[in-house]
C-alpha positions in Angstrom: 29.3 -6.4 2.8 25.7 -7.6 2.6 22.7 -5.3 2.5 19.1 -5.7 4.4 16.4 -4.8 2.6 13.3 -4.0 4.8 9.7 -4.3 3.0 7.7 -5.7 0.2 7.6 -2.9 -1.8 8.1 -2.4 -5.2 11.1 -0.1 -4.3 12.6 -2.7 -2.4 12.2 -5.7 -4.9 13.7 -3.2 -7.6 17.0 -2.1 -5.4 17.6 -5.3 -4.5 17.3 -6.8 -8.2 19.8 -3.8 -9.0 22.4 -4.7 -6.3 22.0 -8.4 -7.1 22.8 -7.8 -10.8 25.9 -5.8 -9.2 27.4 -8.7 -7.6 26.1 -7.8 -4.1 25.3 -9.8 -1.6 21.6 -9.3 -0.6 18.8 -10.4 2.3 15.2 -9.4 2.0 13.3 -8.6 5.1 9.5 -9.3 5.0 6.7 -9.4 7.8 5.4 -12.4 8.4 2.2 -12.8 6.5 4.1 -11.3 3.2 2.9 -13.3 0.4 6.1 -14.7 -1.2 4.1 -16.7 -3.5 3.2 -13.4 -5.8 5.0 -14.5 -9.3 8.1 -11.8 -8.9 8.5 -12.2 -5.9 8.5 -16.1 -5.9 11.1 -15.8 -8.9 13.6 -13.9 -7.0 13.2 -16.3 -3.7 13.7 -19.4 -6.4 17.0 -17.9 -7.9 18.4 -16.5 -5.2 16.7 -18.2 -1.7 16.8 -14.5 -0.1 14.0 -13.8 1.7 13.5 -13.9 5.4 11.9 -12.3 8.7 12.8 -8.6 9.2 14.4 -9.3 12.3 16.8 -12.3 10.6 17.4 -9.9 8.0 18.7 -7.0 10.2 20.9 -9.2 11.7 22.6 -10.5 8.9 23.1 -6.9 7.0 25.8 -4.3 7.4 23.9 -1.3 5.4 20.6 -2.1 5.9 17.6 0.1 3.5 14.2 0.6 4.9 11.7 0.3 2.2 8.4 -0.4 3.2 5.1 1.1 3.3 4.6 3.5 6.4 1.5 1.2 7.9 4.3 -1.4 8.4 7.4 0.6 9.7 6.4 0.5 12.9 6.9 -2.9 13.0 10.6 -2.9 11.2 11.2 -0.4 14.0 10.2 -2.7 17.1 12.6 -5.1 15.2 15.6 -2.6 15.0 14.9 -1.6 18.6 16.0 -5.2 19.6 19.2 -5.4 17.8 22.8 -4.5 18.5 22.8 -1.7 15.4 26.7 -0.1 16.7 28.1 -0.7 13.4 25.5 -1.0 11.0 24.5 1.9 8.3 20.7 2.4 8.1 19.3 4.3 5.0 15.7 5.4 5.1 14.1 5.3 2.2 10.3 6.2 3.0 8.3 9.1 2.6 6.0 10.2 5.6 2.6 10.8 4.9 2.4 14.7 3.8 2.7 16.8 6.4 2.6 20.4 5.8 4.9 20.8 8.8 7.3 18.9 6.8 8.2 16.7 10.3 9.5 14.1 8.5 8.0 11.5 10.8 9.7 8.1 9.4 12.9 9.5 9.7 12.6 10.5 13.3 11.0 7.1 14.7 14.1 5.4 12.6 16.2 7.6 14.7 14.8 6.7 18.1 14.3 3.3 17.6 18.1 3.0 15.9 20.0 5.0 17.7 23.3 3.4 17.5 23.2 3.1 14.0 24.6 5.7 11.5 21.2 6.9 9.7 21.2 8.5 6.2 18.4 9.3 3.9 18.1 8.1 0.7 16.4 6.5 -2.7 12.9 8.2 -1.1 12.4 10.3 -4.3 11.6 7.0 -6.1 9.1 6.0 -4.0 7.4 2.9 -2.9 6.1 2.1 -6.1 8.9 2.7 -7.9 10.1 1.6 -11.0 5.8 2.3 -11.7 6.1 5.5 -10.8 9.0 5.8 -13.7 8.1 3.3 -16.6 10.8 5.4 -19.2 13.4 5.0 -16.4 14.4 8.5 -16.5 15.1 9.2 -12.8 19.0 9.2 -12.6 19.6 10.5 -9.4 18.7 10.3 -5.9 19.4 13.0 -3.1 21.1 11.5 0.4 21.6 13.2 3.6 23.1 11.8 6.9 25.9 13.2 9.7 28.5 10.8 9.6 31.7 11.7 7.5 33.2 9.0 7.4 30.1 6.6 6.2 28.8 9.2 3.8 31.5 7.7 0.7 30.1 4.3 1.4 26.1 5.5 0.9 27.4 8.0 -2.3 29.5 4.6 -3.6 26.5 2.4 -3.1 23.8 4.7 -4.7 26.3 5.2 -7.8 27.0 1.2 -8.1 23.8 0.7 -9.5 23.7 3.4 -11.5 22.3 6.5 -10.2 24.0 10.1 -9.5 24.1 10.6 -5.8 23.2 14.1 -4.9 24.5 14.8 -1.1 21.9 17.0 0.8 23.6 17.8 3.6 23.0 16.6 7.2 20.1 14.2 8.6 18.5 17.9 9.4 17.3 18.5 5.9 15.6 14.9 5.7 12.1 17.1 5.3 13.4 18.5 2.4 14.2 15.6 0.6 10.6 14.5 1.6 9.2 17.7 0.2 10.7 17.0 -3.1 8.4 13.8 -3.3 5.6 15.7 -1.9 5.8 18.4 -4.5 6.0 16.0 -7.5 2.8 14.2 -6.2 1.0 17.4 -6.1 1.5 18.6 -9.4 0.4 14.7 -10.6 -2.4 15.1 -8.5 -3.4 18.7 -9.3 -2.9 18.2 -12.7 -5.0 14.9 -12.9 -3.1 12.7 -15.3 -2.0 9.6 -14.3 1.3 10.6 -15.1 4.2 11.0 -12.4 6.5 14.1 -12.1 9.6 14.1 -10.6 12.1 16.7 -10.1 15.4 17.1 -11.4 18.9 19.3 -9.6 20.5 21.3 -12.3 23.2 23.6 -12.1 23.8 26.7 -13.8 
């Protein structure tokens, strides 16, 4: 199994570090004026000689985990669009830009431009800035939705290989709610004005 890791995000450098260090076989996507030079970046190309074009990179994944900023998924998405996707798992892992609607826009232009592949949702509490956004490294779970059965044991195996509780959501309906978690957290930071982040935590009673 090898994973495609879309975007030159923080997120993405982190998961893919994570699944690495797990024994996985990775690919990282990048657009084409990505600057692979930048010293972490360079480091992980070095070691492990991973980094290609988005559209190489879909190609050569079975589970493939959109991470990149939202002024750059329509191009990922022009890229899926021209791929045979039948039997490839997609997991988005963006947040749309806060919409009190809670449309959860990503998600549905992943779903039209894929639709072949099975799509879940997961890893977008972190964020694109993650691990920044959590320097103690106290977030230990992640929320996933999606409609295929039979794939879901894969995403929940996957999310717990490297370490986090996988929390399923439900189906690809409730995306916007596992958005609104990461809105909500933003706008308590932001409300409060501390440069602190706040996430937020399931527990059951």
């Amino acid at each position: 199994m090898k994973l495609g890791i879309l975007g030159g995000t923080s997120l993405a450098k982190t998961l893919g570090k994570k699944y690495l260090e797990a024994g996985l076989s990775v690919v990282f996507g990048v657009r084409s004026d990505f600057d692979t030079t930048v010293s972490d970046w360079k480091h992980l190309n070095r070691l492990h000689n991973r980094i290609c074009p988005i559209d190489s990179a879909i190609i050569q994944s079975d589970i493939i985990l959109i991470c990149c900023e939202n002024q750059h998924l329509e191009e990922i998405c022009e890229a899926l669009k021209k791929e045979d996707l039948q039997n490839k798992i997609i997991l988005d892992c963006t947040n749309s830009n806060y919409d009190k609607t809670l449309a959860a826009n990503n998600t549905r232009l992943i779903q039209k431009s894929a639709p072949k592949a099975k799509l879940f949702k997961a890893f977008n509490n972190l964020g694109v800035d993650y691990p920044n956004s959590d320097v103690l490294g106290l977030i230990k779970e992640t929320f996933f939705c999606g409609n295929h059965e039979l794939e879901k044991l894969r995403v929940k195996r996957l999310i717990e290989l490297i370490g986090y509780k996988a929390i399923y959501a439900g189906r690809m309906s409730n995306a916007p709610l596992l958005e609104a978690f990461y809105h909500l957290g933003k706008q308590i930071s932001w409300n409060k004005s501390e440069p602190s982040s706040y996430h937020l935590k399931l527990v059951s009673a």
